[in-house]
N, C-alpha and C positions, 0 to 999 in steps of 0.2 A: 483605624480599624482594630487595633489590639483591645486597643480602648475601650471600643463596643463589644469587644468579643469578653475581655475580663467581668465587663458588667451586666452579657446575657448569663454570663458562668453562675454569676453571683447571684442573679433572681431565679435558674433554674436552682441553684442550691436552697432559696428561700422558698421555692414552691417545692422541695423535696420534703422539709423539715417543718413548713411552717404549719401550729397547729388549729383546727380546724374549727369553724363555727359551727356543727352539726349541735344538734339541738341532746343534749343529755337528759337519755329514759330510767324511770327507779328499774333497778334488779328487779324480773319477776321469781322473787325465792318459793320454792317448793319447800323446803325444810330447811332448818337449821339447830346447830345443839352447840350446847357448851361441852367441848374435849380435853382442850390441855392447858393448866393452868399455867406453862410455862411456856407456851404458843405453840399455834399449831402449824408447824412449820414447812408440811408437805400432804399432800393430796393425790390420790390417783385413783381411777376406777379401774375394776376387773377388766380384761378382756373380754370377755362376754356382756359388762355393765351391769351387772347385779349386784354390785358389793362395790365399794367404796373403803379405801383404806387412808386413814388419816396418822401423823408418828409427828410428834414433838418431844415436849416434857413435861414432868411435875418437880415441884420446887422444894426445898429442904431447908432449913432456917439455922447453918450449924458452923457461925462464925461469919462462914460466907455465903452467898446462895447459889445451893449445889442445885442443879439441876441434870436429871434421872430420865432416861427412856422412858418414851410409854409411846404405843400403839394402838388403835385400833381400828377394829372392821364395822361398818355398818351397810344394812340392805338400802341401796343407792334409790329406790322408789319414793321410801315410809322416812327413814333416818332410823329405822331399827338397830340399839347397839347390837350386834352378834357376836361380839368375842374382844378382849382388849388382855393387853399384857402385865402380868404383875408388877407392882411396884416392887423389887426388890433390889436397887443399888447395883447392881451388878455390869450397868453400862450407862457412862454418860448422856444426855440427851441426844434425841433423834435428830438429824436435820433433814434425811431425805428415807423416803421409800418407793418402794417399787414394784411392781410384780410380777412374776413370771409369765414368761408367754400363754404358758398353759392355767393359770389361772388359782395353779395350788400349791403356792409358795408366794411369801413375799422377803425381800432383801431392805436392809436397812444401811446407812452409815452414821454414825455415833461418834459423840463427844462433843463438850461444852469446855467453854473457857471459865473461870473461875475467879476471883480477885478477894482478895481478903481486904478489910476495912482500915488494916494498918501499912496495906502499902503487899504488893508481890501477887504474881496472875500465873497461872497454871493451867494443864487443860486435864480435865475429867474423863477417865474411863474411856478413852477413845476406842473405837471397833468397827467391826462389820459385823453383822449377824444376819440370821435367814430364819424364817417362821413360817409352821405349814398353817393354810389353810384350810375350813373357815377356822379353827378353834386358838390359832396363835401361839402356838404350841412350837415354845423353841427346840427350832431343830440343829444348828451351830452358830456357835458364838467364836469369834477370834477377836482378841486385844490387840491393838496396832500403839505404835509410839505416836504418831501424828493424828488428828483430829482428821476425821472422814468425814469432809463436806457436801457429797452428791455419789450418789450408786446410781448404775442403769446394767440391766440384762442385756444379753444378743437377742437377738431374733431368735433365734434358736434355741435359747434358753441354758448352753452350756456355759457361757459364759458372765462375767460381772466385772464392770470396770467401775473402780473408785478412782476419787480426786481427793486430795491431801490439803491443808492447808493449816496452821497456827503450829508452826513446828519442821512441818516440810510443805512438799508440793507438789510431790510425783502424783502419777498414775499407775496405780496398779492393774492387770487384767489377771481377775483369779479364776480359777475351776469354779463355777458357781457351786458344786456339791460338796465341795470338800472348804471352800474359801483358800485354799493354798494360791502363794503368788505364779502366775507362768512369765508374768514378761513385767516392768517398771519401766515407763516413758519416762520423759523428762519433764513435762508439765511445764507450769507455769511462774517464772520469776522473775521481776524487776530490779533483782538487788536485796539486799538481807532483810529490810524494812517493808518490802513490798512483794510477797512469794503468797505464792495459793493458787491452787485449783479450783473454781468454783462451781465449774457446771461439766459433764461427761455424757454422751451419749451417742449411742449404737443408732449409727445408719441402716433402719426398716428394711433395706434390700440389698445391701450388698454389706462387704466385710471391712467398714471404713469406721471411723471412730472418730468423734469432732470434740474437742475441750474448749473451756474458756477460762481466763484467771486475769490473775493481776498483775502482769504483761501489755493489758490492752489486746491482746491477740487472741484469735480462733485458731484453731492447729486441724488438723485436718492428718490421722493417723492410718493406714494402713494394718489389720490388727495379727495380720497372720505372722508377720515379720514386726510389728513395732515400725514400721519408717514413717517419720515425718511426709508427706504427701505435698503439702499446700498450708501456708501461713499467711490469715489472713486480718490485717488489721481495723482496726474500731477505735477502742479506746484513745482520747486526751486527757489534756491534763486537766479538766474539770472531771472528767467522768472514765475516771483511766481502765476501772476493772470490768472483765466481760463475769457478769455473773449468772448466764443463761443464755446454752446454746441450744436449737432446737432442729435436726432433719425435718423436712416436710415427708407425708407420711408413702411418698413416692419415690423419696430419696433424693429425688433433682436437687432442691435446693437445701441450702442453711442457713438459719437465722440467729442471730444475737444480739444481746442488749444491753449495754452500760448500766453505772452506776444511775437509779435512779430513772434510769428508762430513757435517758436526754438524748441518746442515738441506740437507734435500734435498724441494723443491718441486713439486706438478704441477698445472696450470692447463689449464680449459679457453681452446682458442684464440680461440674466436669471440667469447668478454664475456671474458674475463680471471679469470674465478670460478674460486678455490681447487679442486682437487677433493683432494688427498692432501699431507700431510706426513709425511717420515719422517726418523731419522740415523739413524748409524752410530756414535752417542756423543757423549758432551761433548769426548773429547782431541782437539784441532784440531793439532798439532804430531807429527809422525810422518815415519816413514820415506817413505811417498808416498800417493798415491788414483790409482784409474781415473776413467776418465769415466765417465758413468750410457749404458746400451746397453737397448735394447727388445727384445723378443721377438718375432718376426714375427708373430706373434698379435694385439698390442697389448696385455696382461694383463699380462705382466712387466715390470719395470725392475732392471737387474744393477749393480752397483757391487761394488769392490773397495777395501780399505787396510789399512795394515800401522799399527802406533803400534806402537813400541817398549814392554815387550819381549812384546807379544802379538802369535800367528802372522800371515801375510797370510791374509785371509778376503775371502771375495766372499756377498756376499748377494740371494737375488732374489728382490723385493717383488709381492706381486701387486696391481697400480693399483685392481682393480676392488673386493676388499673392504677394500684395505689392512689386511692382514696380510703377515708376513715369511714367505714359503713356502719356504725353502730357506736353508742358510748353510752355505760349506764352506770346506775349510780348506787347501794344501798343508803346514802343518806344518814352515811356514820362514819366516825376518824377513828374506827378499828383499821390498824395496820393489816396489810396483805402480804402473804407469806408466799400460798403458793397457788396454781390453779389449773385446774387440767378438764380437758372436753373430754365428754364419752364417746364412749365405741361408735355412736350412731349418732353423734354432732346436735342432738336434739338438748342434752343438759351441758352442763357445767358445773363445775365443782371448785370453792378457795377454801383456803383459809383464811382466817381472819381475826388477829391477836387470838385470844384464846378459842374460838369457834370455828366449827365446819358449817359454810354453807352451801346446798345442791339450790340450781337454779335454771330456769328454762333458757336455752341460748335463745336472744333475741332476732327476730328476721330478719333476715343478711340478704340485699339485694343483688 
């Protein structure tokens, strides 16, 4: 009896994870542009879906390859550029942005790691900064000592929490207006070798705060007090780092996804109880991955990644019966960076090495 019971354990586990023969559709792209020559590493549309904000970097050739912030907004319909930020040195490359709930403001986190050709690695201009709306018009900039891997707003818009990582780890939660700090978590660390924050984000309806790093672990934060809440694990030793956590846009649940997408998690929020597992394959090592994005429905979950030498693919799982309802494809080994659904679940928006593409989300049964 144990016997049978270890080996029905073992094929529901293979029918949790195993990946699926649904038939792969090309991307239907609406537009596409070349943005950041130093990759375009985060995506997000307005609130309202009119504007699309994309933040990476551009590249400098001065011993090492520095690479510099850059920003920009385009009208999410056309791919009309409308506004982008100066090249001027002043902050490391972009890795994430975001935007205010209200729609006239966007936040950044900054800094890039460095290595010189004769040996020794440092990190670049690390920061926060904040840009109004549409014109990108800096409006505060703060220098941190650690590299800011991932920003996200409250709901509310007062607030802004950052994740640390190439240096430190913590979390910050600052005054989004001023960027001063009000409270430092403890984030996420494995040991001196294996410390970062990788992904941060504010719970859509209540005052909860979910991180992921390179712990293997989802933390689940309380943000009025800072308490730890609920810790919940993912990460192995193949694919140990969580580096994208995601609320569903109702709050119930949370998602995240290892290195390379090879487990991707979702938990009820209230007990912490399993409700779905899925990957995107056993190859953890590839050209890149998105973050995991919801559907404004709560049904779907969208992820994207490229492995070499098969095309970049995005697939959207549907939560509720866990099946793979969709997987497409652009039919190119451009790395994916990042990718986020619109307000109205009708587009989608990645990045993709240096490009932004807007694209019609495919019919989700």
């Amino acid at each position: 009896m144990r016997t049978q019971m270890k080996g029905l354990a073992i094929l529901i586990s293979f029918l949790l994870l195993a990946p699926s023969s649904k038939a792969v559709n090309p991307v239907q792209i609406i537009w596409q542009r070349s943005a950041h020559a130093g990759g375009t590493a985060s995506v997000e549309f307005s609130p309202d879906g009119a504007r699309l904000a994309s933040a990476g970097s551009y590249i400098v050739q001065s011993g090492a390859q520095l690479f510099y912030g850059e920003n920009k907004l385009w009208a999410s319909p056309d791919g009309t550029l409308l506004a982008r930020t100066p090249q001027d040195y002043s902050i490391g490359g972009t890795n994430e942005i975001t935007f205010a709930p209200n729609g006239q403001r966007v936040a950044t986190a900054n800094g890039s790691i460095y290595c010189y050709p004769n040996g020794g690695c440092g990190s670049l201009l690390p920061g926060v900064a904040t840009y109004a709306v549409p014109n990108l018009n800096l409006i505060t900039l703060v220098h941190t000592l650690p590299i800011d891997r991932t920003i996200d707003y409250s709901p509310d818009g007062q607030l802004l929490a950052t994740g640390e990582y190439a240096g430190n780890f913590r979390i910050r939660i600052r005054n989004a207006a001023a960027l001063s700090v009000i409270r430092t978590l403890a984030g996420h660390s494995a040991g001196p070798e294996r410390s970062g924050t990788f992904s941060v984000r504010f719970s859509p309806v209540n005052s909860l705060l979910a991180s992921g790093g390179a712990d293997g672990k989802v933390k689940i934060w309380r943000v009025s007090d800072g308490a730890l809440l609920r810790t919940l694990l993912i990460g192995r030793e193949l694919s140990p780092n969580v580096f994208t956590v995601a609320f569903s846009p109702d709050g119930r649940l949370i998602a995240a996804g290892t290195d390379g997408l090879r487990d991707i998690k979702v938990w009820r929020v209230a007990d912490g109880t399993l409700v779905r597992a899925f990957s995107f394959g056993d190859e953890v090592f590839g050209y890149g991955q998105s973050n995991l994005a919801w559907t404004p429905d709560n049904v779907y979950l969208a992820a994207g990644r490229t492995v070499y030498p098969t095309p970049l693919t995005i697939r959207f799982w549907n939560v509720v019966t866990g099946e793979l309802a969709q997987e497409v494809t652009d039919h190119t080994n451009r790395a994916i960076y990042s990718l986020a659904l619109g307000p109205a679940g009708k587009r989608f928006a990645y990045g993709a090495s240096r490009d932004v593409v807007v694209a019609r989300t495919p019919l989700l049964p």
